[in-house]
ROLO-417115 format. One record per residue (C-alpha): residue in one letter; x, y negated, z negated. Coordinates in steps of 0.5 Angstrom, whole numbers. Last residue first. Layout:
<ronus>
 rest     X     Y     Z
    a     X     Y     Z
...
</ronus>
This chain:
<ronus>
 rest     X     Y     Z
    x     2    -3   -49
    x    -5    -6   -48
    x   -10    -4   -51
    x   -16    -8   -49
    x   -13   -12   -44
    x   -10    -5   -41
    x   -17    -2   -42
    x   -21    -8   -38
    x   -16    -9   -32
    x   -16    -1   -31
    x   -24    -1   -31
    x   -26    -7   -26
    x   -21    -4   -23
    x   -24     2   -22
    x   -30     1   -19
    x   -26    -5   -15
    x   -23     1   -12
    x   -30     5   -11
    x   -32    -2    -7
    x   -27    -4    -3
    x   -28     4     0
    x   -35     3     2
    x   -33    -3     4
    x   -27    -2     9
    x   -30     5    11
    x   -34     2    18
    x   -27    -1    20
    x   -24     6    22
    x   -19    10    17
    x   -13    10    23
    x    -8    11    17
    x   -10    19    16
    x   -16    20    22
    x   -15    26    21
    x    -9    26    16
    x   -14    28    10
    x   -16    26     4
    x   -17    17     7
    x   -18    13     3
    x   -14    10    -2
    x    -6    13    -5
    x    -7     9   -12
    x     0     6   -15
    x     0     5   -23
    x     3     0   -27
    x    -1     0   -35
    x     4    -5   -36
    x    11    -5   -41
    x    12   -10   -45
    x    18   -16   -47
    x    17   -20   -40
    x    25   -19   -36
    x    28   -13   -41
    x    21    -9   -40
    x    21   -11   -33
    x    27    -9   -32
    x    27    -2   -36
    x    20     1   -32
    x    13     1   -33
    x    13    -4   -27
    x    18    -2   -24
    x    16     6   -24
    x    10     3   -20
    x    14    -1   -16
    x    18     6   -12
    x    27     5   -12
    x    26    13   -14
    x    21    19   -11
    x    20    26   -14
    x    14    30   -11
    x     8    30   -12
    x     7    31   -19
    x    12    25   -19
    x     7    21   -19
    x     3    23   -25
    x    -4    26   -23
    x   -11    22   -23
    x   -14    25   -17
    x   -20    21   -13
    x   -25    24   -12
    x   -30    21    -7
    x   -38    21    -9
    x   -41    14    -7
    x   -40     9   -13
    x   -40    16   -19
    x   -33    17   -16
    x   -29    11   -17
    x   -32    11   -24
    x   -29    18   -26
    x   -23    17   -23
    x   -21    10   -25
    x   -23    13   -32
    x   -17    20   -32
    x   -13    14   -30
    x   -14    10   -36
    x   -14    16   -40
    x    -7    19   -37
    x    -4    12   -38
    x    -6    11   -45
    x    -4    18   -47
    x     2    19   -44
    x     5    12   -47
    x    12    14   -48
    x    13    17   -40
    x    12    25   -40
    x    19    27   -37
    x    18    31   -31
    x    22    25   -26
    x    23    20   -22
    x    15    19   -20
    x    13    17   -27
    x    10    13   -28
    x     3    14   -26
    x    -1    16   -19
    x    -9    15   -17
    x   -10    19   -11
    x   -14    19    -5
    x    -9    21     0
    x    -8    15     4
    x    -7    10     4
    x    -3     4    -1
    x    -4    -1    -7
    x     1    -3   -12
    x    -2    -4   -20
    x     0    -7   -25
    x    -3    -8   -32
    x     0   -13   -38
    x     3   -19   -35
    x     4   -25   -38
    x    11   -25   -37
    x     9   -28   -29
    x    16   -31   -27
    x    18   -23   -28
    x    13   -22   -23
    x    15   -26   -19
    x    22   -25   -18
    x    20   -18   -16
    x    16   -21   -10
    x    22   -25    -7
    x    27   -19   -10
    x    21   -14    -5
    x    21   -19     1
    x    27   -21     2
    x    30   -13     3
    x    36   -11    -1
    x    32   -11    -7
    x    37    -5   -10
    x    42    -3    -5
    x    43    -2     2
    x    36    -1     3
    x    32     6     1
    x    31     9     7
    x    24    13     7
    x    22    12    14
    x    29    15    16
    x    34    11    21
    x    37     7    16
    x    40    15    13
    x    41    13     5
    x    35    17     4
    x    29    16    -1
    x    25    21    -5
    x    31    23    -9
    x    35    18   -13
    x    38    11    -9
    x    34     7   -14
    x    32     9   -21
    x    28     3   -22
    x    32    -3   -19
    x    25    -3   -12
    x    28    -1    -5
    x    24     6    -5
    x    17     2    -3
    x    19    -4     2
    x    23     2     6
    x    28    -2    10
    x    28    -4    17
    x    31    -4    23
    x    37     0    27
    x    42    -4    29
    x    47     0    25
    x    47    -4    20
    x    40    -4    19
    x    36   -11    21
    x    30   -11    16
    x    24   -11    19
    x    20    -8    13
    x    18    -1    14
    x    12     4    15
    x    10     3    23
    x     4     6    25
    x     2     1    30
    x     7     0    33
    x     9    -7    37
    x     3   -13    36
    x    -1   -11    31
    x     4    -5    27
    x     9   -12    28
    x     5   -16    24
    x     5   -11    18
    x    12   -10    18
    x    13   -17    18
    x     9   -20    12
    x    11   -14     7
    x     8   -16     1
    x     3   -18     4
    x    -4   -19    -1
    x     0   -22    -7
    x    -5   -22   -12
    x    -5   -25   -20
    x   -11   -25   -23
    x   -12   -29   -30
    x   -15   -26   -35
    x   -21   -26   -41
    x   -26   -30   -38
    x   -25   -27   -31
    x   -26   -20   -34
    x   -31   -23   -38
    x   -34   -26   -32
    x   -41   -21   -29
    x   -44   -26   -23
    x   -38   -24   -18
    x   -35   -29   -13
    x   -28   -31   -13
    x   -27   -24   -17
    x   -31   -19   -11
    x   -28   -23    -6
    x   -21   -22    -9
    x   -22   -14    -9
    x   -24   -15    -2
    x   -18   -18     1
    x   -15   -12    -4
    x   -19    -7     0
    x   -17    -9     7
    x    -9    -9     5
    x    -9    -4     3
    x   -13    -1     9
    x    -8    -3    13
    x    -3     2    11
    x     1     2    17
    x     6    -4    14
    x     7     0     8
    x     9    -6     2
    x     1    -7     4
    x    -2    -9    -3
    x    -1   -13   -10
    x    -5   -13   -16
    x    -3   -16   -22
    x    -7   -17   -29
    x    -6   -23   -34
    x    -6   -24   -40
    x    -9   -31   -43
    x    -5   -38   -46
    x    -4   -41   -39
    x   -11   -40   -36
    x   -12   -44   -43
    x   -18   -39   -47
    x   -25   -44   -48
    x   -27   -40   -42
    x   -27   -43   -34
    x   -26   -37   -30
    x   -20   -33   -27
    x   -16   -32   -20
    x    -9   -33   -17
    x    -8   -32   -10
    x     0   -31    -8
    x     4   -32    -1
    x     9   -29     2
    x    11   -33     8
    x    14   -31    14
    x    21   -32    16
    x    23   -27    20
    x    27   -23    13
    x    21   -24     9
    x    19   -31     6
    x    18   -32    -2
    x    13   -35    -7
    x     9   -38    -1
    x     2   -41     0
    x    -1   -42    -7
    x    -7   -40    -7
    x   -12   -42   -13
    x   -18   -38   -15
    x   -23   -40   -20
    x   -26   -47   -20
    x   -24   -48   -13
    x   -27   -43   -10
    x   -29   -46    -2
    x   -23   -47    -2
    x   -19   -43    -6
    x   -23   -37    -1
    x   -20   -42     5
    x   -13   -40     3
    x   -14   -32     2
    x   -18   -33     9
    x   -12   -36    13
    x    -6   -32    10
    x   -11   -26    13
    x   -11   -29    19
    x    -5   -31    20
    x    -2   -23    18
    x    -7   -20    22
    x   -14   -18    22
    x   -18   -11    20
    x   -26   -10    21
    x   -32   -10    19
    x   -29   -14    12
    x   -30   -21    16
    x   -37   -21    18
    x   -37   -21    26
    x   -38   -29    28
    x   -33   -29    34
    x   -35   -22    37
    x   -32   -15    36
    x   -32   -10    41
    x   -24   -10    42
    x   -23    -9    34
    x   -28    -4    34
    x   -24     0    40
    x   -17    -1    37
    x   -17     5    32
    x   -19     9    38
    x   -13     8    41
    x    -9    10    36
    x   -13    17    36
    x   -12    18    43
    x    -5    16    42
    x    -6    22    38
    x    -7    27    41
    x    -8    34    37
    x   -10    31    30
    x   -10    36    25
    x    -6    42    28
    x    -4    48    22
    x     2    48    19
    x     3    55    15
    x     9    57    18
    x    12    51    16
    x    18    54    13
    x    19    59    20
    x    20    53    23
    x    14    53    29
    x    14    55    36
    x    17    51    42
    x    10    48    44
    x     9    46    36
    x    16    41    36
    x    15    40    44
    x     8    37    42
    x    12    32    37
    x    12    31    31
    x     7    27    25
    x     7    31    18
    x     2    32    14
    x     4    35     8
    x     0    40     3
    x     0    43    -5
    x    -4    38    -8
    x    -3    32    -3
    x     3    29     0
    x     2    25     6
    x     5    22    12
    x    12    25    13
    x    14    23    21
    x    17    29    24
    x    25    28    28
    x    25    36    27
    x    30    37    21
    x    26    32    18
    x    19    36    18
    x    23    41    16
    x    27    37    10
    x    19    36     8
    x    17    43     9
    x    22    45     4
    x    21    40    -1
    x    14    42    -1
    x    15    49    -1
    x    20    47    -8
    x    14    43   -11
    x     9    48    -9
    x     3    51    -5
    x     6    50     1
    x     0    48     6
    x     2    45    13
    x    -2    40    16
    x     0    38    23
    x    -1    31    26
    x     1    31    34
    x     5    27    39
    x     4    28    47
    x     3    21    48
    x     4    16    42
    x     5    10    45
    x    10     4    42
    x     9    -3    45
    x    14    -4    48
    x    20    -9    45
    x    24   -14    49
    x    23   -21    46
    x    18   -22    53
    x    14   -16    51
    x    14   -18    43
    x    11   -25    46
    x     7   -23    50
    x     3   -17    45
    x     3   -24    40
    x    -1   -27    45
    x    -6   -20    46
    x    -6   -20    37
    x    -8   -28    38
    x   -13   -27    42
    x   -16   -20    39
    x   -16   -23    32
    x   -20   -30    36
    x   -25   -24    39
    x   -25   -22    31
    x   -27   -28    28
</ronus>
């Protein structure tokens, strides 16, 4: 399987190279952490990191990684990012190492000891429904993206006297950040565990709604061009590429936590579902109106986020949302220890335009008649070193805390719904 991943990675390499596009290095590149105690220390270091052409890659507890230049460290720091410290001192070297387990695999490596592209990963989510076909169906496009591949959707439940059509169901999605592989990795293994899980109550009581790649071109293009690409492919009207899947959501859209600049990695679109790939897949989940729990899977930080992420007030069901994050927590960290913190998004630091304050949000409350139990969890890594580079060695272990919690996440929005 993997050499197979490697043929078509080095033949989609060709093709990028004859379009033009080289493939990005990241020589004389580092990744700081730089504490900052505090909302305002912490916006402070983000306009820095911006100031200076960095790359924000996590916000946890009163820290940021920010990705910048040798020449940014060489010249001295900011004085707001006085309290940054080198995490990753060569970078290229850290991507390079990402590759390395992908380059030693052989035809019949197991699937989850390693990452795969977009086709091989459509591939696998189809031929699950093969070979599953009394609980999980594929359907090979809800929608395309901008370069015309195909968002497809699984759906997976057991037989039970209920109609599949009469039960609620539970939506999971992965990969609106192209460079979070390992999303998309856990929701691959979230997906197995349902098709072929043992304990059926769960499968019995709902239906599972997935859409595995939310954002199909980005995701190529960190195989073939940029490993550490965020955005969709989306062509800018300034020539410049891509919108941030995550901040072009119609939930507060265009507020703080997004930028109207096309060339940041935070740009928010030109309006509301701008990209395909988010109308595509909101319009979906406003087809599905038996949804009551929805979650949008990301990296890294080790964090499991509530509404809201645009503002301080407490959302109507505080109580319900913080419980059912407090229990994902504690069920994550009794399968091998990771904690995992609960907190509101916007404890972070303010965001707009983001899927999880859409699912607990206006328009889906006008398009199905509920609020879901929407939450976005930040999987593994805590740090920035290895950051977005989390080896394939951690894609079971993680797979496996997150199934822990959604096992709980699913039972409890079923149990009590909003």
């Amino acid at each position: 399987m993997v050499a197979a991943v490697m043929v078509m990675v080095l033949v989609a390499a060709a093709v990028a190279s004859a379009a033009g596009d080289k493939v990005v290095r990241y020589d004389d590149e580092v990744v700081l952490e730089c504490q900052h105690g505090n909302a305002t220390g912490g916006a402070a270091v983000r306009a820095w990191a911006e100031e200076v052409g960095g790359d924000v890659w996590a916000v946890r507890d009163g820290v940021t990684d920010v990705r910048v230049t040798g020449a940014v460290v060489a010249r001295g720091l900011a004085a707001v990012a006085g309290g940054c410290r080198v995490v990753v001192d060569d970078l290229q070297a850290l991507v390079a190492a990402s590759r390395a387990p992908l380059a030693r695999g052989t035809s019949n490596t197991p699937w989850f000891n390693d990452y795969h592209t977009y086709d091989e990963i459509a591939a696998w989510f189809a031929e699950l429904a093969a070979q599953y076909p009394e609980r999980v169906s594929f359907q090979p496009r809800i929608g395309e993206s901008t370069e015309g591949r195909a968002l497809f959707a699984v759906r997976i439940s057991a037989p039970s006297p209920v109609p599949v059509a009469q039960r609620p169901q539970i939506y999971l999605q992965a990969l609106q950040h192209a460079r979070e592989w390992i999303g998309g990795a856990v929701i691959q293994y979230i997906a197995q565990q349902l098709a072929t899980t043992t304990e059926t109550a769960l499968l019995e009581a709902a239906e599972f709604v997935l859409v595995p790649v939310v954002n199909p071109d980005g995701y190529a293009y960190t195989w073939t061009t940029d490993r550490l690409w965020r955005k969709t492919r989306y062509r800018n009207a300034d020539g410049s590429y891509g919108i941030d899947a995550n901040r072009n959501w119609d939930d507060h859209w265009g507020g703080q936590g997004s930028s109207s600049n096309p060339r940041s990695d935070t740009y928010h679109g030109p309006a509301p579902f701008a990209a395909p790939e988010t109308l595509a897949v909101s319009d979906f989940i406003l087809q599905n109106s038996r949804i009551v729990a929805a979650y949008d899977l990301h990296a890294y930080s080790q964090l499991i986020l509530g509404p809201y992420g645009w503002t301080h007030a407490a959302p109507p069901h505080a109580q319900q949302l913080q419980t059912s994050g407090n229990f994902q927590s504690l069920a994550i960290e009794k399968v091998h220890g990771k904690k995992y913190v609960s907190q509101p998004s916007v404890d972070l630091y303010p965001t707009t335009g983001s899927a999880g304050d859409w699912f607990y949000g206006q328009q889906i409350l006008d398009g199905i008649g509920r609020l879901t139990y929407g939450f976005t969890l930040e999987a593994r890594p805590a740090s920035a070193n290895p950051g977005f580079l989390l080896p394939p060695n951690q894609i079971i272990p993680t797979g496996e805390e997150v199934w822990a919690a959604i096992q709980f996440w699913a039972s409890y929005a079923l149990e009590n719904p909003l």
